[in-house]
Residue frames relative to the residue before (quaternion, step in Angstrom):
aa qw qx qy qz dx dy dz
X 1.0000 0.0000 0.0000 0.0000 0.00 0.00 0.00
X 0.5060 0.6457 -0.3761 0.4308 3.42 1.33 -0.61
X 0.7135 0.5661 -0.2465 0.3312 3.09 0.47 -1.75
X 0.5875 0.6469 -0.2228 0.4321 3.77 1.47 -1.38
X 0.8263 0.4011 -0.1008 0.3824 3.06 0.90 -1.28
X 0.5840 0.4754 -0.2996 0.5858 3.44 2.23 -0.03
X 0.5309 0.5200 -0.4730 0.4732 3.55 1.03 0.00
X 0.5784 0.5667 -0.3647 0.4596 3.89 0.86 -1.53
X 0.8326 0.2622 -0.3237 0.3649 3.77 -0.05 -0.73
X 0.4668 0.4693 -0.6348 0.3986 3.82 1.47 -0.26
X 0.7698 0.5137 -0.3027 0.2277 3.42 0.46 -1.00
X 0.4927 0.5711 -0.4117 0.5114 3.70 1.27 0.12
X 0.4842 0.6418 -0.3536 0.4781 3.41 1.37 -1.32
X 0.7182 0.4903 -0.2869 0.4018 3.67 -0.06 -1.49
X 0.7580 0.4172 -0.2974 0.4036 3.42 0.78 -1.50
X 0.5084 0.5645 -0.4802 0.4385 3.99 0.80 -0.46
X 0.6454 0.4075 -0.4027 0.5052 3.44 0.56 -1.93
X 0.7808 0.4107 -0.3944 0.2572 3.82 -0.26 -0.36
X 0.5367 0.5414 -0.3914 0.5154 3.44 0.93 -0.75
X 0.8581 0.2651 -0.2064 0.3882 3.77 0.38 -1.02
X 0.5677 0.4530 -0.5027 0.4688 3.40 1.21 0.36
X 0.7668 0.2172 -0.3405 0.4989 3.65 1.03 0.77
X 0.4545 0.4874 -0.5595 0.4928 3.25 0.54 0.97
X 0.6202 0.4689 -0.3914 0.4922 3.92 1.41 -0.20
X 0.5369 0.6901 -0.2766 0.3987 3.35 1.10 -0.51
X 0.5217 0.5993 -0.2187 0.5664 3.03 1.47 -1.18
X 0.9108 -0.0122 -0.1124 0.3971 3.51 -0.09 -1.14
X 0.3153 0.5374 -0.6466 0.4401 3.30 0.72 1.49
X 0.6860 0.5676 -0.2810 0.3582 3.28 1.07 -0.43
X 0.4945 0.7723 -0.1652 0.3630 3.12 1.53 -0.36
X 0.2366 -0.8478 0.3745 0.2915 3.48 -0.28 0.56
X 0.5241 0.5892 -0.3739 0.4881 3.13 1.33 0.45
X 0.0052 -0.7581 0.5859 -0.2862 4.23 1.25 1.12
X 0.3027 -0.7353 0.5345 0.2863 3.12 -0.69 1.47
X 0.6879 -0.5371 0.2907 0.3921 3.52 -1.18 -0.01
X 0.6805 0.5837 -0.2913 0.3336 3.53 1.30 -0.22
X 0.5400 0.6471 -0.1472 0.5177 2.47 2.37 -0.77
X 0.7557 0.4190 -0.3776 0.3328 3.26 0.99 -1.14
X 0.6646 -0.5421 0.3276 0.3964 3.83 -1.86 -0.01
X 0.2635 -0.7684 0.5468 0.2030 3.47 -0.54 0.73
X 0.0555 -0.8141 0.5528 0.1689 4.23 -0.15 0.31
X 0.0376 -0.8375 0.5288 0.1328 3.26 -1.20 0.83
X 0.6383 0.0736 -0.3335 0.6899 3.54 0.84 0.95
X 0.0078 -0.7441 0.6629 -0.0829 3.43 -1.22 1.53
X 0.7871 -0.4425 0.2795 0.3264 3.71 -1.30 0.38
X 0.7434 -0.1080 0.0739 0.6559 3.04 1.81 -1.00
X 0.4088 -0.8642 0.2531 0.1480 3.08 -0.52 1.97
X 0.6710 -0.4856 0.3314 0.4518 3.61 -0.39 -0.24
X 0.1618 -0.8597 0.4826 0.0434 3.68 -0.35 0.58
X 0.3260 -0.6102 0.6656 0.2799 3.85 -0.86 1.04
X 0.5214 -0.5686 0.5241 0.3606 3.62 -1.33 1.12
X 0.6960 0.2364 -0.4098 0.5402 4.08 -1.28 0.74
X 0.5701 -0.5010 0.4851 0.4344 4.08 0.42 -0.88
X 0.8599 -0.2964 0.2212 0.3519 3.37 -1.55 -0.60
X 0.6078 0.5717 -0.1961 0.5152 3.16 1.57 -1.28
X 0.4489 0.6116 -0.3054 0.5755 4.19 1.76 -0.37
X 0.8996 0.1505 -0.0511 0.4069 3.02 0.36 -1.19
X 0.2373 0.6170 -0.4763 0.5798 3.62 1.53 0.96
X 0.7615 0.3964 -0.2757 0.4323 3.52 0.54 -1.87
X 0.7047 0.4845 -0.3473 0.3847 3.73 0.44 -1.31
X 0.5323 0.5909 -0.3597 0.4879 3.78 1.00 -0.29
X 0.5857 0.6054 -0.3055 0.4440 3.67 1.13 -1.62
X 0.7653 0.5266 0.0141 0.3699 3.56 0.88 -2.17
X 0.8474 0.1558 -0.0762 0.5019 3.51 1.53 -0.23
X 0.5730 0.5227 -0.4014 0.4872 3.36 1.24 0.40
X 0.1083 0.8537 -0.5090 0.0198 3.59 -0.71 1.04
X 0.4972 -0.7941 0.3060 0.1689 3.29 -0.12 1.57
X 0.1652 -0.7303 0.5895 0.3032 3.61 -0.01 1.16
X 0.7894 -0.3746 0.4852 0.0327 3.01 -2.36 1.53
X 0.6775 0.5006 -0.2027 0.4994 3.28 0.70 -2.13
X 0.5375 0.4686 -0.4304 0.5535 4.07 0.46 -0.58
X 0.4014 -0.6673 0.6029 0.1734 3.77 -0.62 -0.63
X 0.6767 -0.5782 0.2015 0.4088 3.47 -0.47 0.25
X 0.4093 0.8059 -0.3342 0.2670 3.45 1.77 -0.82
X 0.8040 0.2776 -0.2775 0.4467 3.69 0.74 -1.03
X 0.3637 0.8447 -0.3751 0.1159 3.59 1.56 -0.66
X 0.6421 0.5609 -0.1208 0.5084 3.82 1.24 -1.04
X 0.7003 0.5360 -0.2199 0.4170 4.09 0.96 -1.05
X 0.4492 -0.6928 0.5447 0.1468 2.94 -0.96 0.72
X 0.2122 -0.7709 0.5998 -0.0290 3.66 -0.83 1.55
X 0.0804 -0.7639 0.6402 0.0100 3.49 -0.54 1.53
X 0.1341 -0.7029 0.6947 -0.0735 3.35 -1.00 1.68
X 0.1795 -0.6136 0.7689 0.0115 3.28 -1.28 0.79
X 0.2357 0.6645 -0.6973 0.1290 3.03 -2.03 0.80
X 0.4587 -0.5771 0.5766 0.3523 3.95 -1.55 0.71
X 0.0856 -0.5696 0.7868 0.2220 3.27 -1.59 0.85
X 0.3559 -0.7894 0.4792 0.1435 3.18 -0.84 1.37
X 0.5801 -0.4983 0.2359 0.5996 3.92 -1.21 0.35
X 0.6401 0.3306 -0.5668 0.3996 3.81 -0.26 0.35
X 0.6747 -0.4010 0.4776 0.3948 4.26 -0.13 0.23
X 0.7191 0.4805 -0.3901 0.3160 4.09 0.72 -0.58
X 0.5234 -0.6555 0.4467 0.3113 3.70 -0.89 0.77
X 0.1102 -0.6891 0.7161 0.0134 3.57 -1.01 1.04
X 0.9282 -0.0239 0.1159 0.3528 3.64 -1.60 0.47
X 0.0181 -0.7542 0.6325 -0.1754 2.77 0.99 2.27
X 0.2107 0.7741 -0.5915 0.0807 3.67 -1.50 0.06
X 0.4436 -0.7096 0.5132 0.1907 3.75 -0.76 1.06
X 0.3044 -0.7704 0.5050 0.2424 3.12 -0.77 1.42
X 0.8093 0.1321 -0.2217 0.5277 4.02 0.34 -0.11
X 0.1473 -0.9034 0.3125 0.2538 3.56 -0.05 0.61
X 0.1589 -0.8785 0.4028 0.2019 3.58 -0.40 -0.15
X 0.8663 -0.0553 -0.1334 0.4782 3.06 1.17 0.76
X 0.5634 -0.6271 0.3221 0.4307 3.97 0.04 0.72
X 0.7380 0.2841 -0.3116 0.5269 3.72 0.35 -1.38
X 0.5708 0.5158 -0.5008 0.3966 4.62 0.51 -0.74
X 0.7067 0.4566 -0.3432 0.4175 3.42 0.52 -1.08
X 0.8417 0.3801 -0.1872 0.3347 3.83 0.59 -0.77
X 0.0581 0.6791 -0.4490 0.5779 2.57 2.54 0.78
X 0.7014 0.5619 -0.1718 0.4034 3.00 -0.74 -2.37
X 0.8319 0.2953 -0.2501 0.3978 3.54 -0.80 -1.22
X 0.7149 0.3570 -0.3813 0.4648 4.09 0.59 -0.53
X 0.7199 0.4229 -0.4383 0.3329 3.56 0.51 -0.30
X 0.5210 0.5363 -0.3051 0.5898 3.60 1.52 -0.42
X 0.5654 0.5317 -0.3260 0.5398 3.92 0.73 -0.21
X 0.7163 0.3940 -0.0300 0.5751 3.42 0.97 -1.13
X 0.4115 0.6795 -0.5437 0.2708 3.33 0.77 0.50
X 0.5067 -0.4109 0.5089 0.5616 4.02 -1.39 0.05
X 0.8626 -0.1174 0.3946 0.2938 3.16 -2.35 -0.36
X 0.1374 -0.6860 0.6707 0.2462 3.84 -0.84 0.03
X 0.2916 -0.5003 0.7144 0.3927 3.38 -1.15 -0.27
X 0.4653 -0.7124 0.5102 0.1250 3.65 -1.04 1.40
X 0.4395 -0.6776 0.5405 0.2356 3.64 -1.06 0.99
X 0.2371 -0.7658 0.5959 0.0483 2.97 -1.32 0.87
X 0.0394 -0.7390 0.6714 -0.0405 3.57 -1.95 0.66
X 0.8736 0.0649 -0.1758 0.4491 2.82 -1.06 1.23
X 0.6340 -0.4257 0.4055 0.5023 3.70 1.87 -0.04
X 0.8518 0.1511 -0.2227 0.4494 3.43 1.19 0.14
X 0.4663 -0.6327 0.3654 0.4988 3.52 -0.95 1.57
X 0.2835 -0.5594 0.7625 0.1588 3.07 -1.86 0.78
X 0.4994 -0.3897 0.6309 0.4479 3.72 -2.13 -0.83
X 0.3485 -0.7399 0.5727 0.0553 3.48 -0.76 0.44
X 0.0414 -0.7791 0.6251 0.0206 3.94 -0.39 0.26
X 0.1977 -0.8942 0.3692 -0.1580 3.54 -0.45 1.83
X 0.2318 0.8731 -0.4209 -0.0824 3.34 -0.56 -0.04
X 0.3113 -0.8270 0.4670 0.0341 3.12 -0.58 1.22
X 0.1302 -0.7047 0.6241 0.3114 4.17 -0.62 0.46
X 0.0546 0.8164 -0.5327 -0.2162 3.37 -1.01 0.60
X 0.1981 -0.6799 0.6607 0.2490 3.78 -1.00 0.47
X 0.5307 -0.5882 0.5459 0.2727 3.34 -1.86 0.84
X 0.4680 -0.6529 0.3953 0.4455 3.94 -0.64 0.76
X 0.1385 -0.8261 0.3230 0.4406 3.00 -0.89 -0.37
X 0.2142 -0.8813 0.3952 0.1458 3.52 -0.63 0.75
């Protein structure tokens, strides 16, 4: 009777592990992947693109970064390497300076890159993916 009653629960066992190894399937499938969950790619078949090209997004950088004063001249020259995901629609998600170098340059840096236009999303395999970017940026000077 033992034996009857250890077979009944491998076999419930099996059915859970099945029921919930497709009910996850389901919502991996889902286009609603939370964001921690979803894949982030950092080298894809075709990268993400700023709409006009590099020289577009050289200029919009030129046209909308303004170096706060209150910093002093000290960071004004350095290069500021921000990363962020153009996600599958082109909009920036979880901008953020990978070494910083100063509170107001960096939160300079992060709103105009937050505020960017649309990307044209990066693709693999033929399908838009999220993308994970970085960009050095230098304040113009003017």
């Amino acid at each position: 009777m033992t034996t009857n009653i250890l077979i009944m629960f491998r076999i419930a066992g099996l059915l859970l592990l099945v029921s919930y190894g497709s009910a996850f399937a389901q919502q991996a499938g889902s286009n609603s992947v939370p964001a921690a969950r979803r894949i982030i790619f950092t080298v894809v078949d075709q990268p993400p693109e700023f709409p006009g090209g590099t020289n577009a997004l050289q200029k919009y950088l030129e046209d909308n970064l303004r170096y706060p004063e209150e910093a002093g001249k000290k960071f004004r020259d350095k290069a500021i390497f921000i990363n962020f995901i153009i996600t599958e629609t082109g909009t920036i998600d979880s901008a953020r300076v990978l070494k910083p170098v100063d509170k107001l340059v960096d939160t300079e840096v992060v709103r105009v890159i937050e505020n960017m236009p649309a990307w044209i999303p990066g693709k693999q395999n033929g399908h838009i993916v999220a993308v994970r970017y970085t960009v050095p940026v230098r304040f113009p000077k003017k």
